[in-house]
DRENKOL-753736 format. One record per residue: chain; residue in one letter; residue number from 0; x negated, y negated, z of N, C-alpha, C in turn. Coordinates in nm, 3 decimals. Atoms other than C-alpha are relative to their C-alpha. Example, Ala and Ser with C-alpha at 12.3 -4.5 7.8 and 13.67 -1.06 7.14 Angstrom:
BEGIN
{unit->A code->A pos->0 neast->-0.089 nnorth->0.119 nup->0.000 caeast->-1.230 canorth->0.450 caup->0.780 ceast->-0.090 cnorth->-0.120 cup->0.000} $
{unit->A code->S pos->1 neast->0.082 nnorth->0.119 nup->-0.006 caeast->-1.367 canorth->0.106 caup->0.714 ceast->0.077 cnorth->-0.109 cup->0.073} $
***
This chain:
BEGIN
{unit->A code->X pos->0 neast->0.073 nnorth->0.086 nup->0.088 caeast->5.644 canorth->1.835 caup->0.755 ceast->-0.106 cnorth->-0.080 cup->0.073} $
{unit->A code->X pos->1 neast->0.152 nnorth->0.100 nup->-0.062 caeast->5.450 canorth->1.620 caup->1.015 ceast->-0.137 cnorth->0.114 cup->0.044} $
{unit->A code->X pos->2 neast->0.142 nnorth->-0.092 nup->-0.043 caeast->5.235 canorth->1.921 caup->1.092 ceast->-0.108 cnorth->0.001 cup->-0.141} $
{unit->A code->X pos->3 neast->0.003 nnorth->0.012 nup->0.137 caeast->5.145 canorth->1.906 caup->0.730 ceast->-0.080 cnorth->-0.100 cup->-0.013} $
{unit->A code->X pos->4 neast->0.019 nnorth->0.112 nup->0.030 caeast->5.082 canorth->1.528 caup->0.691 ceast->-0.135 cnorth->0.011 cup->0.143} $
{unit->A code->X pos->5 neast->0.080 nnorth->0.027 nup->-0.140 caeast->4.874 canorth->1.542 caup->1.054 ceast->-0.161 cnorth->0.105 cup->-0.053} $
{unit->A code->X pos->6 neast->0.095 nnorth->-0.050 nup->0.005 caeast->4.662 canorth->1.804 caup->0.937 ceast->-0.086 cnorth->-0.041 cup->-0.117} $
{unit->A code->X pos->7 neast->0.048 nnorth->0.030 nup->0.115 caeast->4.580 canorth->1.651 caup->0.607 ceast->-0.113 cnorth->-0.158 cup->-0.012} $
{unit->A code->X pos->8 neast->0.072 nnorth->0.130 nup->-0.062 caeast->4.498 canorth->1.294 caup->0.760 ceast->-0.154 cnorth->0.053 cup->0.072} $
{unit->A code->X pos->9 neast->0.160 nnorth->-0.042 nup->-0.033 caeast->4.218 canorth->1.483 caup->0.986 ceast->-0.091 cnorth->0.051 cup->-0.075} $
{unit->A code->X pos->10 neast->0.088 nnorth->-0.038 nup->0.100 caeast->4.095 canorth->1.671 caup->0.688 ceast->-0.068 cnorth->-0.117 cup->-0.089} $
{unit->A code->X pos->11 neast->0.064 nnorth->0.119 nup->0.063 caeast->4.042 canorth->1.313 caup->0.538 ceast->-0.065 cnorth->-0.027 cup->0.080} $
{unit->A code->X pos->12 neast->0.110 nnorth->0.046 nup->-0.080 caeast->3.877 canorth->1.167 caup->0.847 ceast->-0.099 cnorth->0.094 cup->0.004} $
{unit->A code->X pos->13 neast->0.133 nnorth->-0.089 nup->-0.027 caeast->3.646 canorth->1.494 caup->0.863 ceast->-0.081 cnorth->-0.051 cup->-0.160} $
{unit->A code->X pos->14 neast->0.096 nnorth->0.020 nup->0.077 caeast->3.542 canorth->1.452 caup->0.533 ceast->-0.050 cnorth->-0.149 cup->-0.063} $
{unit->A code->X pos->15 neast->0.037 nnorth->0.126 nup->-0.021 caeast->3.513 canorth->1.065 caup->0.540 ceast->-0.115 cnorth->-0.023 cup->0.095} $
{unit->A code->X pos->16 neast->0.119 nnorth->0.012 nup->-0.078 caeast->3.294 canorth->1.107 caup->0.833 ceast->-0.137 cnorth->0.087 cup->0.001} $
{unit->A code->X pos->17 neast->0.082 nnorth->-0.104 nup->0.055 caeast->3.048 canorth->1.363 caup->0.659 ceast->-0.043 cnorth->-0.069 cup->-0.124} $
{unit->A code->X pos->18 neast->0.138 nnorth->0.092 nup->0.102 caeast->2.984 canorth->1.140 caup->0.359 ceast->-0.051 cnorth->-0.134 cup->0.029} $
{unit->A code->X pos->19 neast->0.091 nnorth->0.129 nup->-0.102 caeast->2.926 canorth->0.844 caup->0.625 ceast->-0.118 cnorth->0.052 cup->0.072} $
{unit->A code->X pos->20 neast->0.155 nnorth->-0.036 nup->-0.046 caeast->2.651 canorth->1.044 caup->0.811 ceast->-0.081 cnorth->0.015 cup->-0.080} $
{unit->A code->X pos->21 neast->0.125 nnorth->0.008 nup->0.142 caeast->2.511 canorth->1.126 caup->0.450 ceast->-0.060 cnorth->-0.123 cup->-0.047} $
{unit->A code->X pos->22 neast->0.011 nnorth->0.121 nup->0.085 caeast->2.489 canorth->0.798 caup->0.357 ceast->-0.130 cnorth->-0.040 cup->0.108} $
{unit->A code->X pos->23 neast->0.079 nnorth->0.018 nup->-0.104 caeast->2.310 canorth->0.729 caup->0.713 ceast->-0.135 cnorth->0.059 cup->0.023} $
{unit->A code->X pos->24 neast->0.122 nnorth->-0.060 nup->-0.020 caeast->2.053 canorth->1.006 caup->0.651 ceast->-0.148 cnorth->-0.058 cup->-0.048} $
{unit->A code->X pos->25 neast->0.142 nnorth->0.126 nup->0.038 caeast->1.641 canorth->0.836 caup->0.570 ceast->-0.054 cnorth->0.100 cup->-0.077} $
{unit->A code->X pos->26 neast->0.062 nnorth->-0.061 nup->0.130 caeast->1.503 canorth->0.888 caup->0.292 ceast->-0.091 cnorth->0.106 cup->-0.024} $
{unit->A code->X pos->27 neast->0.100 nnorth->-0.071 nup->-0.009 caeast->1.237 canorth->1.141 caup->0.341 ceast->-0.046 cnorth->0.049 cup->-0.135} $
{unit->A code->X pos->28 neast->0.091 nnorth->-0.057 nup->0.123 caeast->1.174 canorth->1.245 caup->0.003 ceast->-0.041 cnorth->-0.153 cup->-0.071} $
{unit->A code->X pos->29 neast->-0.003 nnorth->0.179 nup->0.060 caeast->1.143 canorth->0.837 caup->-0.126 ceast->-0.159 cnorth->-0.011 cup->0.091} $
{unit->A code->X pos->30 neast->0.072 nnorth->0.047 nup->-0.067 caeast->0.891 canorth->0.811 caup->0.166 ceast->-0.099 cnorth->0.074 cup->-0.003} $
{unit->A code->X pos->31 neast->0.096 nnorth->-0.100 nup->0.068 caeast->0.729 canorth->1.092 caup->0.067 ceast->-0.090 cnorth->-0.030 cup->-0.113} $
{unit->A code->X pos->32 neast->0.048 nnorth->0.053 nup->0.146 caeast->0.687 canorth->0.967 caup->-0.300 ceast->-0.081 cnorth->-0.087 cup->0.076} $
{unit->A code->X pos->33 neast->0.123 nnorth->0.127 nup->-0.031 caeast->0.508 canorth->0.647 caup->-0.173 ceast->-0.082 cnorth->0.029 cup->0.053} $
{unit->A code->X pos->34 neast->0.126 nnorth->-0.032 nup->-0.113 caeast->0.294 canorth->0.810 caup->0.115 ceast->-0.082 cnorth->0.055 cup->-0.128} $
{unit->A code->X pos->35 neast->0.100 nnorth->0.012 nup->0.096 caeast->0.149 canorth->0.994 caup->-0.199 ceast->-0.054 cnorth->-0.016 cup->-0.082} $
{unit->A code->X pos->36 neast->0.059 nnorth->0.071 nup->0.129 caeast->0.137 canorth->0.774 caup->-0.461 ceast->-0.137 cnorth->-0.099 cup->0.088} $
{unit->A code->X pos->37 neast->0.058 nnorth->0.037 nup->-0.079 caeast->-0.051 canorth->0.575 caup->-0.156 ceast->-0.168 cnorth->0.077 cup->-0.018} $
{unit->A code->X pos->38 neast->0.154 nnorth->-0.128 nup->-0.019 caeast->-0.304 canorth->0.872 caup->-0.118 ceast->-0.049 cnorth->-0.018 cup->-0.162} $
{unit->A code->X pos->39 neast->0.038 nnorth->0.001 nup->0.112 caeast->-0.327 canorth->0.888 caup->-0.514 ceast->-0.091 cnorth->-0.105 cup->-0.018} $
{unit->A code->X pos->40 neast->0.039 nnorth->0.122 nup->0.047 caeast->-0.415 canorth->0.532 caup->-0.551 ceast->-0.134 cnorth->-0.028 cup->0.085} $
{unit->A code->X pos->41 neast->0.121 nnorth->0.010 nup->-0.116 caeast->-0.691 canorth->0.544 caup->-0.215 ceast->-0.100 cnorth->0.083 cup->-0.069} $
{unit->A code->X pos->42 neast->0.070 nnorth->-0.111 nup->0.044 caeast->-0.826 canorth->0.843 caup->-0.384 ceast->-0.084 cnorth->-0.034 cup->-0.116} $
{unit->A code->X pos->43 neast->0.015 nnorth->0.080 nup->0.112 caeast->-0.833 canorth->0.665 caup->-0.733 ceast->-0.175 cnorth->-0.116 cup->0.033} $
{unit->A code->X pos->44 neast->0.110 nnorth->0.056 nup->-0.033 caeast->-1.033 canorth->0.390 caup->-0.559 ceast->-0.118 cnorth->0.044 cup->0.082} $
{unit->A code->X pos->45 neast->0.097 nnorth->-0.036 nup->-0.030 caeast->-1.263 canorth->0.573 caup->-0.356 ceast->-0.111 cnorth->0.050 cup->-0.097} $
{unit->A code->X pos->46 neast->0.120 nnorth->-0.054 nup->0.041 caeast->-1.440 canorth->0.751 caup->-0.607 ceast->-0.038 cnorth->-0.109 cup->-0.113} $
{unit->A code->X pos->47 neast->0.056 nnorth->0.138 nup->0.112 caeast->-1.427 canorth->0.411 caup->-0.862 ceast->-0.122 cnorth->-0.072 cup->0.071} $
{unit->A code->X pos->48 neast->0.089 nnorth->0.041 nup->-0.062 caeast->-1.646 canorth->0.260 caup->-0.632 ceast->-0.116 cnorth->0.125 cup->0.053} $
{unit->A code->X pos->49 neast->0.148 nnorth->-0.038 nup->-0.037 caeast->-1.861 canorth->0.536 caup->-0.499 ceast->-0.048 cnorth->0.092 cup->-0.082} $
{unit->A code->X pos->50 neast->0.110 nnorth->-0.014 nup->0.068 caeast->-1.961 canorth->0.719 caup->-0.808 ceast->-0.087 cnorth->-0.023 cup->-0.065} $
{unit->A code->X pos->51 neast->0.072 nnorth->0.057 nup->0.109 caeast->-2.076 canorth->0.534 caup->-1.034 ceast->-0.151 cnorth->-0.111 cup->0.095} $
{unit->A code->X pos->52 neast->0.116 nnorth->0.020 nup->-0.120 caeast->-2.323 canorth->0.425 caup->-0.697 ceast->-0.077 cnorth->0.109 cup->0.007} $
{unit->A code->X pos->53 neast->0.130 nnorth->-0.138 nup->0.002 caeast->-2.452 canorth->0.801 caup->-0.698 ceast->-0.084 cnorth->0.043 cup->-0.140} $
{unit->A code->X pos->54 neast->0.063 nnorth->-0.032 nup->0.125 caeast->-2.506 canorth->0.803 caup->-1.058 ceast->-0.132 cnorth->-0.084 cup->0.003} $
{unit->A code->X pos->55 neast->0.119 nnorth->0.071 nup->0.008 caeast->-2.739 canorth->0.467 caup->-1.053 ceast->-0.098 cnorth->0.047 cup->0.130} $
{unit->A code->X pos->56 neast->0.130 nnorth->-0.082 nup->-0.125 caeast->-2.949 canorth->0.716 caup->-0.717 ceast->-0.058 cnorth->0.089 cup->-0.087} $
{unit->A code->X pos->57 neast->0.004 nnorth->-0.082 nup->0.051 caeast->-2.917 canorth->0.991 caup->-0.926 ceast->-0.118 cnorth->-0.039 cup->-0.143} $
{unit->A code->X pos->58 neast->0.070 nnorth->0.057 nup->0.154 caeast->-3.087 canorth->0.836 caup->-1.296 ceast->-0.068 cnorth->-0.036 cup->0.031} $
{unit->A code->X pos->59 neast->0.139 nnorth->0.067 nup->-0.043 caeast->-3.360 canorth->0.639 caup->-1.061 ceast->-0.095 cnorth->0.153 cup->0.110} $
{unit->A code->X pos->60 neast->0.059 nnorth->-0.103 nup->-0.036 caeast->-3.445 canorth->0.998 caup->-0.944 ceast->-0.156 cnorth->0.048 cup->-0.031} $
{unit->A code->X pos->61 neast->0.135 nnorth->-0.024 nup->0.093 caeast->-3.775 canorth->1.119 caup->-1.062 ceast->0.048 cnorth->0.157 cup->-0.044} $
{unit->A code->X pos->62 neast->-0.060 nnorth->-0.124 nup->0.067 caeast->-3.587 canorth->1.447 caup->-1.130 ceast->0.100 cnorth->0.015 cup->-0.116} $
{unit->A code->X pos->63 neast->-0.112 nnorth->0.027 nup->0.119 caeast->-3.355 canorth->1.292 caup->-1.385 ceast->-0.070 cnorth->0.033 cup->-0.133} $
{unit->A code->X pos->64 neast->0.071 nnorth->-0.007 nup->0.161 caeast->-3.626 canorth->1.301 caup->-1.675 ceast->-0.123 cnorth->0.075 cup->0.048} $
{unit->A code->X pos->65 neast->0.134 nnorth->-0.066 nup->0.024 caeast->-3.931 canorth->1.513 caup->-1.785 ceast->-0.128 cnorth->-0.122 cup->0.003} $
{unit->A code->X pos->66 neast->0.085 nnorth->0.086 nup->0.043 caeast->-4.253 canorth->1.408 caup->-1.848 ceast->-0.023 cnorth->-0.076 cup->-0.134} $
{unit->A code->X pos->67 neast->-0.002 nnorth->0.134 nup->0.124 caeast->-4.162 canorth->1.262 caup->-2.182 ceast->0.114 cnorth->-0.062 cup->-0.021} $
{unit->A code->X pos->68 neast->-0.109 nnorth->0.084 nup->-0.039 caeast->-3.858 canorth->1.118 caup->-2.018 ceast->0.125 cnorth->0.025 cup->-0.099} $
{unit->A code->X pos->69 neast->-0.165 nnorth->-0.077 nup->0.041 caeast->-3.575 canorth->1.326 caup->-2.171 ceast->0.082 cnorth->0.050 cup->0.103} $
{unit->A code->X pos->70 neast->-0.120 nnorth->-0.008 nup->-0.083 caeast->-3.292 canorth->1.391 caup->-1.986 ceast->-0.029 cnorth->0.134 cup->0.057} $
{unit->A code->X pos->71 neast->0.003 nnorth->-0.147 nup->-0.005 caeast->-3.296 canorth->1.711 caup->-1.747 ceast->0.120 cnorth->0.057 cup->0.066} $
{unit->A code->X pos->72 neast->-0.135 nnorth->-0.067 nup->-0.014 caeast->-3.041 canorth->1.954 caup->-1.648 ceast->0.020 cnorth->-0.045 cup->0.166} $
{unit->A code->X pos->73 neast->-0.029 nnorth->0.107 nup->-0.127 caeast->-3.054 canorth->1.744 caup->-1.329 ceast->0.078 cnorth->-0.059 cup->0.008} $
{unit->A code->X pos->74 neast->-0.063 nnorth->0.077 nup->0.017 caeast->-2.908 canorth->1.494 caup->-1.469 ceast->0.110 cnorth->-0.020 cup->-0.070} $
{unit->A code->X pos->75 neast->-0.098 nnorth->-0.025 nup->0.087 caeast->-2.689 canorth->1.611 caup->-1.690 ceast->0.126 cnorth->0.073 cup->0.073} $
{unit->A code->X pos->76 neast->-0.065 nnorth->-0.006 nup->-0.101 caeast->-2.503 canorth->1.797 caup->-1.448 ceast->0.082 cnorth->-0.113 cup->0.078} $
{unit->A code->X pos->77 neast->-0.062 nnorth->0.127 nup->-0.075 caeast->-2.455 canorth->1.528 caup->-1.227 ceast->0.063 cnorth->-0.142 cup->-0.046} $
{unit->A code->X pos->78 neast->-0.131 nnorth->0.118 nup->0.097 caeast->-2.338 canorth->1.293 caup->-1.545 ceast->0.140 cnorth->0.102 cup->-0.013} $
{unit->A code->X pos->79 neast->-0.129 nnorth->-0.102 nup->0.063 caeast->-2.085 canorth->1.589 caup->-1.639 ceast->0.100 cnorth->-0.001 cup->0.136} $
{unit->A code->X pos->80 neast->-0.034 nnorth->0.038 nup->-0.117 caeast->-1.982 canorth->1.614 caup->-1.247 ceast->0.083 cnorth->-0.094 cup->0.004} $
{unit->A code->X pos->81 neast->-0.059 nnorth->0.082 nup->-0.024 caeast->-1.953 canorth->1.261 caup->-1.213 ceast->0.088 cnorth->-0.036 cup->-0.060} $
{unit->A code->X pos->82 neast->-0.131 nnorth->0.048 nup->0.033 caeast->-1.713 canorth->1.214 caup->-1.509 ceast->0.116 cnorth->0.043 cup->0.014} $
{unit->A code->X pos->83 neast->-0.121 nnorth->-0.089 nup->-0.026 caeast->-1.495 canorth->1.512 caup->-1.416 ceast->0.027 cnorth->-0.071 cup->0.123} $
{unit->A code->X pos->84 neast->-0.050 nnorth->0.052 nup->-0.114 caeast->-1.477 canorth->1.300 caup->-1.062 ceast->0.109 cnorth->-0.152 cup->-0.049} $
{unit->A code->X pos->85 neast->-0.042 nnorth->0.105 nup->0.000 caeast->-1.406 canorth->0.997 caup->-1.248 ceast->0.156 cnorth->-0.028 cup->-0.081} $
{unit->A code->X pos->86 neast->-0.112 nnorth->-0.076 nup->0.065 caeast->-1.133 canorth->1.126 caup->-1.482 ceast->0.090 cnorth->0.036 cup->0.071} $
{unit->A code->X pos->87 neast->-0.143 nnorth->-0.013 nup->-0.119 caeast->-0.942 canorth->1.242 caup->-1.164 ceast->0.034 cnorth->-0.116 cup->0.050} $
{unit->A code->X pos->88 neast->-0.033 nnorth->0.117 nup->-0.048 caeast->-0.970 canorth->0.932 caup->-1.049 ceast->0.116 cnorth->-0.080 cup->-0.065} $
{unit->A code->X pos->89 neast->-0.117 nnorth->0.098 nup->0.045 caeast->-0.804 canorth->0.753 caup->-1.313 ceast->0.145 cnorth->0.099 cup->-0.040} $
{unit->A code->X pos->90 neast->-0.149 nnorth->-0.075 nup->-0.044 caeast->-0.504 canorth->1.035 caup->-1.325 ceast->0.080 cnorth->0.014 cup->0.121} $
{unit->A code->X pos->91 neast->-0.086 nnorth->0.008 nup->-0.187 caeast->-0.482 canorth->0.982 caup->-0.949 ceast->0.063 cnorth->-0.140 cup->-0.051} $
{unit->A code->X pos->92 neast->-0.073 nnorth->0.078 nup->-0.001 caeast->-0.430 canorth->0.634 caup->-1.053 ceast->0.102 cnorth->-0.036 cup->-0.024} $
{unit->A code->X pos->93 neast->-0.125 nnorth->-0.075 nup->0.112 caeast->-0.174 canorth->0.738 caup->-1.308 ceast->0.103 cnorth->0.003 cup->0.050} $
{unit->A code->X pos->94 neast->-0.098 nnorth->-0.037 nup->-0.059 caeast->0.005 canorth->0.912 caup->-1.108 ceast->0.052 cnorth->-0.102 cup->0.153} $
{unit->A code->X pos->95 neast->-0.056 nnorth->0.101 nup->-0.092 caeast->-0.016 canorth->0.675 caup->-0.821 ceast->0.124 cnorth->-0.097 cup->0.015} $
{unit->A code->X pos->96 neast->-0.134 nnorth->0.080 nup->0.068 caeast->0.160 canorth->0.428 caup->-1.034 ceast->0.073 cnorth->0.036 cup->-0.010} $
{unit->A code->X pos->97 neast->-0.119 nnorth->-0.037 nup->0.016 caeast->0.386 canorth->0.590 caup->-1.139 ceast->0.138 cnorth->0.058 cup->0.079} $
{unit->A code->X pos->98 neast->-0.058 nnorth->-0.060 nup->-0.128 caeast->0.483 canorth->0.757 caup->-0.824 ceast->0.043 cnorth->-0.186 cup->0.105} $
{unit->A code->X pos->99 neast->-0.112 nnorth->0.139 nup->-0.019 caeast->0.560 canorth->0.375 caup->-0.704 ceast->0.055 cnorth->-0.085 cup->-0.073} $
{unit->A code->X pos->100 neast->-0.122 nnorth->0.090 nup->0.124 caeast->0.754 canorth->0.262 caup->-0.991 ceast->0.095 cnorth->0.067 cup->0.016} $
{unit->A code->X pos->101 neast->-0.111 nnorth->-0.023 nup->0.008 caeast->0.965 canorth->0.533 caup->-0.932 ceast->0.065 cnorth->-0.014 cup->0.145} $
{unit->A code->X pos->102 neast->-0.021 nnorth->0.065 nup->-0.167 caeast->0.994 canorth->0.483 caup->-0.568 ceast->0.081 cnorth->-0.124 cup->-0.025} $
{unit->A code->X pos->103 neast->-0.065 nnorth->0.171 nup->0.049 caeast->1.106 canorth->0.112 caup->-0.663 ceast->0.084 cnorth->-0.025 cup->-0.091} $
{unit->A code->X pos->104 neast->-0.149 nnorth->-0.013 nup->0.100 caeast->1.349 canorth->0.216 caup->-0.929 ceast->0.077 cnorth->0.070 cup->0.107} $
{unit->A code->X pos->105 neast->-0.147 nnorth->-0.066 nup->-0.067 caeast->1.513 canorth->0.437 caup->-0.718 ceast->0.062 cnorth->-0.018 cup->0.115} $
{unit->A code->X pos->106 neast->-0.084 nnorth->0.051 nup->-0.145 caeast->1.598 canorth->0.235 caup->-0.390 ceast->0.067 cnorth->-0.051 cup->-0.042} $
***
């Protein structure tokens, strides 16, 4: 019987000391989430600030309008462009957020 009881005790300490190193392991997917909700949110603000700077280069162009100052496929482009840039932007932000709310729910 003590061979029994002896072997059953170590089978507890083995697996006592296997969900103590788990517990010990770092987060890597948590730190993950934040590094790129991080990037999302940098990304977000980079292009908030610098397109809507290429648009007012872009519209003081002399290639933006004709000679009876209608819009040309210059400029239209580079409005269509810039909102498809700016549109990612605010889904980077989106997701940014959201990617550290859940980060912060789930520690």
């Amino acid at each position: 019987m003590h061979g029994v009881f002896g072997e059953t005790a170590q089978l507890q300490l083995g697996i006592s000391a296997i969900s103590m190193e788990h517990q010990h392991t770092p987060n890597y997917a948590g730190a993950m989430l934040i590094f790129i909700s991080v990037v999302l949110l940098v990304n977000a603000f980079f292009n908030v600030i610098v397109w809507p700077q290429f648009l007012r280069r872009v519209t003081q162009d002399k290639r933006a309008r004709d000679e009876n100052g209608k819009a040309t496929s210059f400029l239209r482009v580079h409005q269509i462009l810039i909102a498809i840039a700016l549109t990612l932007a605010a889904v980077s932000a989106v997701g940014g957020v959201i990617g550290l709310v859940s980060a912060a729910t789930a520690a």
